[in-house]
Phi, psi and omega in degrees: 000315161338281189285352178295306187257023128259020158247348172299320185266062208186323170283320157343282201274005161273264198319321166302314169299319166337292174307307152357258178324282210276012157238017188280294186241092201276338167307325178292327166287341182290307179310304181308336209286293151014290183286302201304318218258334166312280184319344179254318166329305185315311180282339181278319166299349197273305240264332192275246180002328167276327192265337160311313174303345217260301176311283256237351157294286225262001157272345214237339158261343153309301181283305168323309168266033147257324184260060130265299181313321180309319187298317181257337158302319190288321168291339154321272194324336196260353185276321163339296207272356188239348163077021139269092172289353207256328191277334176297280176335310182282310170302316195293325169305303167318278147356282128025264182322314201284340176303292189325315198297326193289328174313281169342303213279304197313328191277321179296313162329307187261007163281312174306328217252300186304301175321293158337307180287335198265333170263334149305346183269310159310335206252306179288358172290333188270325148345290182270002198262325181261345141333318175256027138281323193278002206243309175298320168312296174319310194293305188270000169301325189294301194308319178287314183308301200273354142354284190282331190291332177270315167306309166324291219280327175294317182299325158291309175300332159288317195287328155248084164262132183297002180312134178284359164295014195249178150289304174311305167281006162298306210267359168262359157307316186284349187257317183307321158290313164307332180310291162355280200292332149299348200255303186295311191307312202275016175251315196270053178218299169302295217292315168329289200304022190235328173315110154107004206263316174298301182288333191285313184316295200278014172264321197289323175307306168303316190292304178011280200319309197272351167293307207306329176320295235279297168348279158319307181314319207274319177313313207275357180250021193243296223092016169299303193207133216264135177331301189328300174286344169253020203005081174242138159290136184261028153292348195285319201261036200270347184225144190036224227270025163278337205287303187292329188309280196334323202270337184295340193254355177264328159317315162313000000 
């Protein structure tokens, strides 16, 4: 009684590991079963070939004993015809035996012949049967994949959730602010460039001027152009080179 139940719960835990395995990968099992059914078709087809060679023995003895029975009616008829009846005789038995043997051989024929068509028949049923297995396979191998990938993806799809209690949404807080702070940086950087824009104009402007000064002065100390026409006064030409014009034109 003992060993009746460690061996029952010993078949348990086998028929368990079993399932295990045959439901850890049911495509591979699908496949095995598959491939096992390919190899008994192979064989059933090796076997289909042998009995057909079997069919095509017992048509070829068929076809002999029509034309031996063909054969020993025309020597009846011609020992007949020749008035040796003892030799007529002795054929027509033989004639006889070989209707009887052709009787035979024709029913075995069309027994072999039926058999033959019937598993032939079985072996493209079977054909077709593993066609659409092999059609199932593909379909639910396709079916299983994008399965597990919409569970992955749903599953991803919790795991980034943006909340800011999250890590994720901690570390997408954290990029906003660098954004934030990158952002700022590049406002107080236009705004700075705008500083300091009033003075450089008007230093450029003065220099203008005093080029422009500077100019007039060297045409009126050329004699290019006479204070007058250039309207300088000569309180204008109280420093430097107005001094020298004034004195270059009373020499004159």
């Amino acid at each position: 009684m003992i060993i009746g139940k460690l061996w029952r719960t010993l078949t348990a835990q086998i028929n368990k590991l079993a399932n295990l395995f045959w439901t850890a990968d049911p495509i591979a099992q699908m496949q095995y079963e598959y491939d096992l059914a390919v190899e008994q078709l192979k064989g059933g087809r090796e076997g289909l070939a042998q009995y057909r060679a079997l069919v095509e023995r017992v048509l070829r003895q068929v076809a002999n004993g029509k034309k031996h029975v063909t054969n020993l009616a025309a020597k009846v008829k011609a020992y007949l015809q020749a008035g040796d009846r003892e030799s007529a005789s002795r054929f027509a038995l033989e004639l006889r035996k070989a209707k009887e043997q052709l009787t035979e051989n024709e029913g075995q024929l069309q027994m072999h012949e039926a058999a033959y068509e019937n598993n032939v028949s079985k072996i493209k049923h079977a054909n077709r049967k593993l066609a659409s297995i092999r059609e199932k396979i593909s379909k639910y191998d396709a079916e299983l994949k994008m399965s597990r990938a919409e569970a992955e993806l749903a599953e991803l799809a919790t795991s980034f959730d943006m909340d800011v209690t999250t890590d994720f949404g901690q570390i997408e807080q954290v990029l906003q602010e660098k954004i934030s702070l990158n952002r700022a940086k590049a406002r107080v950087a236009a705004d700075l460039s705008g500083e300091g824009i009033v003075e450089v104009e008007r230093e450029q402007a003065m220099e203008a001027a005093l080029a422009d000064d500077a100019l007039r002065d060297f045409e009126i100390e050329m004699g290019l152009v006479t204070p007058q026409t250039a309207g300088v006064t000569e309180e204008t030409k109280e420093l430097g080179p107005p001094t020298r014009s004034k004195e270059t034109t009373t020499e004159s």
